[in-house]
C-alpha positions, 0 to 999 in steps of 0.5 A: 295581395298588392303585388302585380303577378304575370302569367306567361305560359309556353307552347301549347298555351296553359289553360285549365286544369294547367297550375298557371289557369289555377294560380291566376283564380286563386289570386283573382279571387281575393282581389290580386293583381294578376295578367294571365297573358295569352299569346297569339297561336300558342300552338305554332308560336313566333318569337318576333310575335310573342316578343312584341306582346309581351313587351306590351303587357310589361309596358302595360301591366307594369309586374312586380312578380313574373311567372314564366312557364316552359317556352316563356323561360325561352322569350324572357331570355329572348327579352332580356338580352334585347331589352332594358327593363325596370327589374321585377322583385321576383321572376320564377322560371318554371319548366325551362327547356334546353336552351338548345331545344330541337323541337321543329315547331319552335326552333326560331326561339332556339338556340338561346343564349342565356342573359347577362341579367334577368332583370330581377331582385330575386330569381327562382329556377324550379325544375323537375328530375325528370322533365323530358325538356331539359335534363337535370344537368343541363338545369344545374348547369343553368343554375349555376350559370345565372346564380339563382336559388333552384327548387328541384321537385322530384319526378315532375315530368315537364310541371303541368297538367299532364305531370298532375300539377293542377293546384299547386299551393306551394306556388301560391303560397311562395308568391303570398309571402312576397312584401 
């Protein structure tokens, strides 16, 4: 695979047996591109932090493909509405949160407005039926608010390891089909 892949995981981090710690193996083991970004204490995150270390990994990094995952759906609205960038040729946002999302420990990164542009050729938006982060209005709300193609899986809780999403092929796969 020729195409550089970005990782960008969300609060409490994405490590093993998470599908964003598998997905980065799998395309590592046959030689791909990829940056499993870590950002600093994932467990109590900073916005100004995350933003900055981010920026860096685009800067140095340079992604065709950007993966975001729960909080990081968050930072790149954040990115976007603060930064010109050269656009991706896909950005998948996976398990966003409300974008007025209540939780204490990361209320500096809420609320958030949704940017004018996303700064990619395609976007894919994959939600869940039951994710205890975002309803499944207020994700076809936000489908249609950023004119994106939607992958709704059913009951999927929050599409990480505690909802059984460890080895996602279908990911995988979605992101190898990419020329």
């Amino acid at each position: 695979m020729s195409k550089k892949v970005l990782l960008l995981h969300g609060w409490g981090g994405s490590d093993f047996p998470h599908w964003q710690s598998w997905l980065a193996g799998e395309i590592a083991k046959d030689y791909g591109y990829v940056n499993f970004l870590k950002f600093s204490d994932f467990d109590a995150p900073k916005l100004d932090i995350w933003l900055d270390e981010l920026k860096k990994a685009l800067l140095d990094f340079k992604p065709d493909i950007v993966v975001c995952h729960s909080l990081a759906n968050t930072l790149w609205f954040h990115l976007c509405q603060t930064q010109s960038l050269q656009k991706l040729q896909k950005l998948y946002l996976v398990a966003p949160p409300s974008l007025n999302c209540e939780v204490e420990e990361l209320s500096e990164f809420f609320p958030v407005q949704i940017p004018h542009t996303l700064n990619a050729v395609n976007t894919l938006l994959v939600t869940s039926t039951n994710d205890p982060y975002m309803t499944t209005k207020e994700a076809q709300e936000l489908q249609t608010t950023l004119n994106v193609e939607m992958k709704i899986l059913e009951n999927a809780g929050h599409i990480n390891a505690q909802s059984s999403y460890g080895e996602w092929k279908w990911i995988l796969q979605d992101i190898l089909q990419i020329s």
